[in-house]
DOFI-180497 format. One record per atom (N, C-alpha, C): residue number from 1; atom name; x, y, z. Coordinates in nm, 2 decimals, padded with zeros to 4 digits. Example, Ala and Ser with C-alpha at 12.3 -4.5 7.8 and 13.67 -1.06 7.14 Angstrom:
BEGIN
{1,N,{01.32,-00.57,00.78}};
{1,CA,{01.23,-00.45,00.78}};
{1,C,{01.32,-00.33,00.78}};
{2,N,{01.28,-00.22,00.71}};
{2,CA,{01.37,-00.11,00.71}};
{2,C,{01.29,00.00,00.79}};
END
This chain:
BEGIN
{1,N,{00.08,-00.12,00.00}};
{1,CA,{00.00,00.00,00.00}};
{1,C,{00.09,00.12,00.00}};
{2,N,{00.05,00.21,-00.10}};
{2,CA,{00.10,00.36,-00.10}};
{2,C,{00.03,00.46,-00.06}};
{3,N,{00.10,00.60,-00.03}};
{3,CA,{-00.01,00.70,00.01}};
{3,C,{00.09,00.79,-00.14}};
{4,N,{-00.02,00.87,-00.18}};
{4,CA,{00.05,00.96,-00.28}};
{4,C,{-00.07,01.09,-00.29}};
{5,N,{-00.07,01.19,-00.21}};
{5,CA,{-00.13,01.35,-00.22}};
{5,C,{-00.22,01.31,-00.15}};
{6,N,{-00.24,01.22,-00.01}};
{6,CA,{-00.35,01.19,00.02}};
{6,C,{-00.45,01.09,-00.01}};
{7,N,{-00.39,00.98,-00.11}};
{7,CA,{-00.50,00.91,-00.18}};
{7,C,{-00.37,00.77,-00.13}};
{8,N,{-00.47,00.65,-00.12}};
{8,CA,{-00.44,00.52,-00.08}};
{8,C,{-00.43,00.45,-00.21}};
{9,N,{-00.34,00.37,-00.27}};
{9,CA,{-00.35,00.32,-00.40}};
{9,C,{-00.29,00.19,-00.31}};
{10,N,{-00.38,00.05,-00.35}};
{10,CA,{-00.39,-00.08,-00.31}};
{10,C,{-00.39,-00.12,-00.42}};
{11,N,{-00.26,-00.15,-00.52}};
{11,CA,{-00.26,-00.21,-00.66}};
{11,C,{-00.36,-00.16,-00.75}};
{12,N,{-00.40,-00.04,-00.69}};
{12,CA,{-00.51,00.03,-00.78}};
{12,C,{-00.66,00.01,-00.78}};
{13,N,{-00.67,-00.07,-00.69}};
{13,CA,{-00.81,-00.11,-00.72}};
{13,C,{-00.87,00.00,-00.63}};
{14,N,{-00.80,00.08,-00.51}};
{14,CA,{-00.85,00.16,-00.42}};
{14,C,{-00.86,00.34,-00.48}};
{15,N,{-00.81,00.35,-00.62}};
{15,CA,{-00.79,00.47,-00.69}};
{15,C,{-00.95,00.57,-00.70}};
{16,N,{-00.91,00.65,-00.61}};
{16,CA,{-01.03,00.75,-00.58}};
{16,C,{-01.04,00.85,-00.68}};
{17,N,{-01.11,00.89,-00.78}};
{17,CA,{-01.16,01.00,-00.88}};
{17,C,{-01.12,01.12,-00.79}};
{18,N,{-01.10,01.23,-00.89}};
{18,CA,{-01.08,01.37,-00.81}};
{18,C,{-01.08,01.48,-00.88}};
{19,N,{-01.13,01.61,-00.85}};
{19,CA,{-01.13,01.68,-00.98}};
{19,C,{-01.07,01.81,-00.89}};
{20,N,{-01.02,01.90,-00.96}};
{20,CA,{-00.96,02.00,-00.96}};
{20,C,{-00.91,02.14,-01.04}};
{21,N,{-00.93,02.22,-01.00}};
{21,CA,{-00.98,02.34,-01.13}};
{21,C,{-00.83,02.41,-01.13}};
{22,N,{-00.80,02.46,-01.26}};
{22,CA,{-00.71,02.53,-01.26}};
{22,C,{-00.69,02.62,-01.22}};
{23,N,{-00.54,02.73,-01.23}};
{23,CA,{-00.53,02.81,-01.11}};
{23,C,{-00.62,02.94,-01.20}};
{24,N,{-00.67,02.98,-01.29}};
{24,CA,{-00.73,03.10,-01.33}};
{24,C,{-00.91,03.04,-01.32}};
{25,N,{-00.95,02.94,-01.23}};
{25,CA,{-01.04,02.85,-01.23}};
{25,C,{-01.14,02.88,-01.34}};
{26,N,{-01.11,02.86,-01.47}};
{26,CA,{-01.15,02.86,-01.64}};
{26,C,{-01.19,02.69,-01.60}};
{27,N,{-01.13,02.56,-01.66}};
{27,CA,{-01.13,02.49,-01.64}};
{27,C,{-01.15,02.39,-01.51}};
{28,N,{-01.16,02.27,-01.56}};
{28,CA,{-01.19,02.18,-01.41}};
{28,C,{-01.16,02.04,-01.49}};
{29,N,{-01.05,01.98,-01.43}};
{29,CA,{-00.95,01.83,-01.42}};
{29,C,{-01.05,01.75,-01.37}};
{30,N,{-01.09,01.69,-01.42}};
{30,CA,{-01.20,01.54,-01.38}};
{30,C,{-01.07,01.44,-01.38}};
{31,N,{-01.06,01.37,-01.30}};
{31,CA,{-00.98,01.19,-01.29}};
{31,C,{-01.11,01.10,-01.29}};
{32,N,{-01.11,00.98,-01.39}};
{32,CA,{-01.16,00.88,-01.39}};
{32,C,{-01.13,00.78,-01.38}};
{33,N,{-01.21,00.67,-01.31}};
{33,CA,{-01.14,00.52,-01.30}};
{33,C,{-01.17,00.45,-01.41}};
{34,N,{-01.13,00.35,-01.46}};
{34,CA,{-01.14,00.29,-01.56}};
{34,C,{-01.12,00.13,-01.54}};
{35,N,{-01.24,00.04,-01.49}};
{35,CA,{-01.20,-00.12,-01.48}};
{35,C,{-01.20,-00.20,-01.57}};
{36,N,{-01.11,-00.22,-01.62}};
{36,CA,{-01.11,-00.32,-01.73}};
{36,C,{-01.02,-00.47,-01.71}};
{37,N,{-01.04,-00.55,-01.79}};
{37,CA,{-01.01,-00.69,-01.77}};
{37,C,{-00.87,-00.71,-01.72}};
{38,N,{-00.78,-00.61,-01.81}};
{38,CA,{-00.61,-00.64,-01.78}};
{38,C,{-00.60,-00.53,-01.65}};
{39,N,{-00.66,-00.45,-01.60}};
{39,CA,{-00.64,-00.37,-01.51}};
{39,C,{-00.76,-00.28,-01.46}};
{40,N,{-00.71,-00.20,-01.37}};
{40,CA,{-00.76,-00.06,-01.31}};
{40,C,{-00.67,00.03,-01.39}};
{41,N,{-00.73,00.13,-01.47}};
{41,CA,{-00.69,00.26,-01.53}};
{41,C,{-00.73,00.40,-01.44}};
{42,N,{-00.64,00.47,-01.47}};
{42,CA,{-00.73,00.63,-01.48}};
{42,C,{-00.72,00.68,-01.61}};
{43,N,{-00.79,00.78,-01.64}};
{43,CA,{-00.79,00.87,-01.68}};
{43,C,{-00.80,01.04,-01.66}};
{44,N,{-00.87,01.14,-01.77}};
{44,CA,{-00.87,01.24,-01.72}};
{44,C,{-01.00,01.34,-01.88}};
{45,N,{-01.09,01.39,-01.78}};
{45,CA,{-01.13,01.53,-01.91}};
{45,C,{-01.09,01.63,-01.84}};
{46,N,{-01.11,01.72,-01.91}};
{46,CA,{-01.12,01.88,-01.88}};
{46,C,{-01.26,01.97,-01.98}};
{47,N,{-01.36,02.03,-01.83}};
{47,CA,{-01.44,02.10,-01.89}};
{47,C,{-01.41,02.22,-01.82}};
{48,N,{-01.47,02.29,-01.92}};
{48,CA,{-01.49,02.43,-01.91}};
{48,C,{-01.59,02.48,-01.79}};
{49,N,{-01.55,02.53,-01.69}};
{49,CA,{-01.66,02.57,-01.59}};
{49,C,{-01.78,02.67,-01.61}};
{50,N,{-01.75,02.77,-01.69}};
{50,CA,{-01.87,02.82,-01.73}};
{50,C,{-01.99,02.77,-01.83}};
{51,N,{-01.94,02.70,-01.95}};
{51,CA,{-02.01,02.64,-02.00}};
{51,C,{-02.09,02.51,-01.97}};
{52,N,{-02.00,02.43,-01.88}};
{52,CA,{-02.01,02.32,-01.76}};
{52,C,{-02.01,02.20,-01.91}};
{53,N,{-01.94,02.22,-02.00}};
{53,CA,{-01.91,02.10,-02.12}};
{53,C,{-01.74,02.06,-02.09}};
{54,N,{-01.77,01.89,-02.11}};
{54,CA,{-01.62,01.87,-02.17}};
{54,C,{-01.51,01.95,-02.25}};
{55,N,{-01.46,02.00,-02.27}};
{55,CA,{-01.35,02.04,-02.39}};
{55,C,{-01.24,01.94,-02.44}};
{56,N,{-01.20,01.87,-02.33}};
{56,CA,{-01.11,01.77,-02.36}};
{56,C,{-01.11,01.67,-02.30}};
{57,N,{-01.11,01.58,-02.38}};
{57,CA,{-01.10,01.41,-02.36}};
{57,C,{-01.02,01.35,-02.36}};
{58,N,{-00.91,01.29,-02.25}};
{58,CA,{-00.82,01.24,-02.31}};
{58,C,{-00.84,01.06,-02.35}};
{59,N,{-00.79,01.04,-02.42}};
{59,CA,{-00.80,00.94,-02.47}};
{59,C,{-00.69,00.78,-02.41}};
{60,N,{-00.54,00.88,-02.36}};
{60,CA,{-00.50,00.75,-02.27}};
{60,C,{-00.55,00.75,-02.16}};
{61,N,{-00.50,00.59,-02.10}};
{61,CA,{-00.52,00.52,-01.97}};
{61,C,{-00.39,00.53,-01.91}};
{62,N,{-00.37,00.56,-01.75}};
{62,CA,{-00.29,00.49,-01.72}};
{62,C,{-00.30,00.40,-01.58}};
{63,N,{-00.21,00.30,-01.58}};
{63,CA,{-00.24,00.20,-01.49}};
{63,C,{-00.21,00.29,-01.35}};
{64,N,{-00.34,00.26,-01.27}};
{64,CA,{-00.35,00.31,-01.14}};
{64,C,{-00.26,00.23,-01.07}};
{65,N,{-00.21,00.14,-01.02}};
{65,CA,{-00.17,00.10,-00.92}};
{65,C,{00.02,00.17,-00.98}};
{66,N,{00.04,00.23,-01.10}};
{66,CA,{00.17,00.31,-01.09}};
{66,C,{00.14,00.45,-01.13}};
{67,N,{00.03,00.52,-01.07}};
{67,CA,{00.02,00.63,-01.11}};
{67,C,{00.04,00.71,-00.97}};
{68,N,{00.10,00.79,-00.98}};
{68,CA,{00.14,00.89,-00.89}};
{68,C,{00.08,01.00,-00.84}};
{69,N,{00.03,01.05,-00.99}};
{69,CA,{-00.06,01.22,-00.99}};
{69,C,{-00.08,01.24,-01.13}};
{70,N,{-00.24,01.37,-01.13}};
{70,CA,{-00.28,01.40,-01.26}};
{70,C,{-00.25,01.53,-01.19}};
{71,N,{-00.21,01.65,-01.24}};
{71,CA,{-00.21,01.81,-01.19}};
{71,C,{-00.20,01.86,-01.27}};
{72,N,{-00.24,02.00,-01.24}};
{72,CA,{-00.26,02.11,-01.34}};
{72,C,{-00.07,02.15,-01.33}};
{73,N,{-00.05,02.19,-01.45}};
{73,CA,{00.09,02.30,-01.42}};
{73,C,{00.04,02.44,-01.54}};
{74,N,{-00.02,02.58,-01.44}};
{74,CA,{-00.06,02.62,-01.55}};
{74,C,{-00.16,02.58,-01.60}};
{75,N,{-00.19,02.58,-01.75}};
{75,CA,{-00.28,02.54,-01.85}};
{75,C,{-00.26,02.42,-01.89}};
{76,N,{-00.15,02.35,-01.88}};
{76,CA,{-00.09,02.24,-01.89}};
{76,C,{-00.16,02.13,-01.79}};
{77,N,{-00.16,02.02,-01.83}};
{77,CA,{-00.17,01.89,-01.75}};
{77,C,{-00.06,01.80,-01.70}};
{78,N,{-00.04,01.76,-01.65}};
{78,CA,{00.11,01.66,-01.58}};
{78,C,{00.07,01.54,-01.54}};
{79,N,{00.09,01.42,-01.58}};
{79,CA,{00.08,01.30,-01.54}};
{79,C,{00.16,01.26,-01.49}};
{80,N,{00.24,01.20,-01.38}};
{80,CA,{00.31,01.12,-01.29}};
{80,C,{00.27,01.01,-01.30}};
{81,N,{00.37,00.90,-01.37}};
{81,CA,{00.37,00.73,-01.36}};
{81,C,{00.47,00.67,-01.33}};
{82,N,{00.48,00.59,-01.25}};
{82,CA,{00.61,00.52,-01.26}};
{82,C,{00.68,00.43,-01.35}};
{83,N,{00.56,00.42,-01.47}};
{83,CA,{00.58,00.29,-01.55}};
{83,C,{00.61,00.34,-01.69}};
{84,N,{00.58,00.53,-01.72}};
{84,CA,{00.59,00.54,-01.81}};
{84,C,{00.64,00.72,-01.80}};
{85,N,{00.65,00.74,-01.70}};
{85,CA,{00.73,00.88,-01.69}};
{85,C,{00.66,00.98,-01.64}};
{86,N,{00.71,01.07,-01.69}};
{86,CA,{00.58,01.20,-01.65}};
{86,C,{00.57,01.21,-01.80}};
{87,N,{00.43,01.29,-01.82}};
{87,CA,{00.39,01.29,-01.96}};
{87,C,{00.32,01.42,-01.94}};
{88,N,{00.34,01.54,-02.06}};
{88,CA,{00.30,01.68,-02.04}};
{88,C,{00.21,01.67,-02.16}};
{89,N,{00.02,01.72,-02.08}};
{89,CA,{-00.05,01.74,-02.22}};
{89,C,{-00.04,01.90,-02.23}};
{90,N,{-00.02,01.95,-02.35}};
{90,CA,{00.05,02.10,-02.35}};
{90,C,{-00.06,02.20,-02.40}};
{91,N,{-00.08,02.28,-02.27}};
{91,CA,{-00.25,02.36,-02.38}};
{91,C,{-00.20,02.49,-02.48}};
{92,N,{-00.24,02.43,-02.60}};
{92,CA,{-00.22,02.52,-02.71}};
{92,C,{-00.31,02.56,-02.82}};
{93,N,{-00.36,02.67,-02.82}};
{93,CA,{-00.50,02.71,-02.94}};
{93,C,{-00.64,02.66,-02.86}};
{94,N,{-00.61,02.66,-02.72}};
{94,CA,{-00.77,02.63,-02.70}};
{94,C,{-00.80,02.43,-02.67}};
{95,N,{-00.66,02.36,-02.69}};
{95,CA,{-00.70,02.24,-02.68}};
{95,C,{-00.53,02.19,-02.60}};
{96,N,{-00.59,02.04,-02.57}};
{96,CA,{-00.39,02.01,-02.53}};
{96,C,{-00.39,01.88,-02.59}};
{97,N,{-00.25,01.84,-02.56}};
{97,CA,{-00.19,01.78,-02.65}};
{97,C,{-00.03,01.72,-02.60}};
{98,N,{-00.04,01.57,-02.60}};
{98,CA,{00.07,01.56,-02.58}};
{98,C,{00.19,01.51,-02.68}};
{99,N,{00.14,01.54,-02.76}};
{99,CA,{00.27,01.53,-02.90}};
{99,C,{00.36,01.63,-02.94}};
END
C-alpha cells in the first residue's frame, strides 16, 4: 500500500476520482477510473466551468496501481507514472496535447 497526495493506492483497485480546477479557475481536471479486464486505469477530461461542457478528452489510460498524480501546471496537464514517466499534455489554441 501507498499513500500519494493523500490518496491510498492498493494495486489500484483503491484509486479514488478527483477533480480540480485550474489556477485562473476557467477549467476543471476530472480523474476517472477505468475497470477493465487487464487492469484498473485512470484517466482524465477537462471542462470548461462556465459552460459546464467537456473540452477535452483524453483518450490515454494509465495503470492506477503506478500512477502517482494528474495536476494542473498552468494550463498544462502533468501525469506522474512510474511505469511510463511524467507525460505533459501542453494547452495550445484552446485544446492540449501531448505530441
Amino acid at each position: 500500500m501507498a499513500y500519494y497526495h493523500n490518496k491510498i493506492v492498493d494495486d489500484g483497485h483503491n484509486y479514488m476520482p478527483y477533480s480540480v480546477a485550474s489556477e485562473d479557475c476557467r477549467y476543471l481536471l476530472r480523474t476517472k477510473k477505468l475497470v477493465e479486464e487487464t487492469g484498473t486505469y485512470a484517466t482524465f477530461t477537462i471542462e470548461e466551468v462556465n459552460e459546464q461542457k467537456i473540452v477535452f478528452e483524453c483518450t490515454d489510460k494509465y495503470r492506477t496501481r503506478d500512477l502517482h498524480l494528474i495536476k494542473w501546471d498552468s494550463l498544462n496537464v502533468v501525469v506522474y507514472s512510474s511505469d511510463v514517466g511524467t507525460i505533459v499534455y501542453q494547452f495550445n489554441d484552446g485544446t492540449w496535447s501531448n505530441k
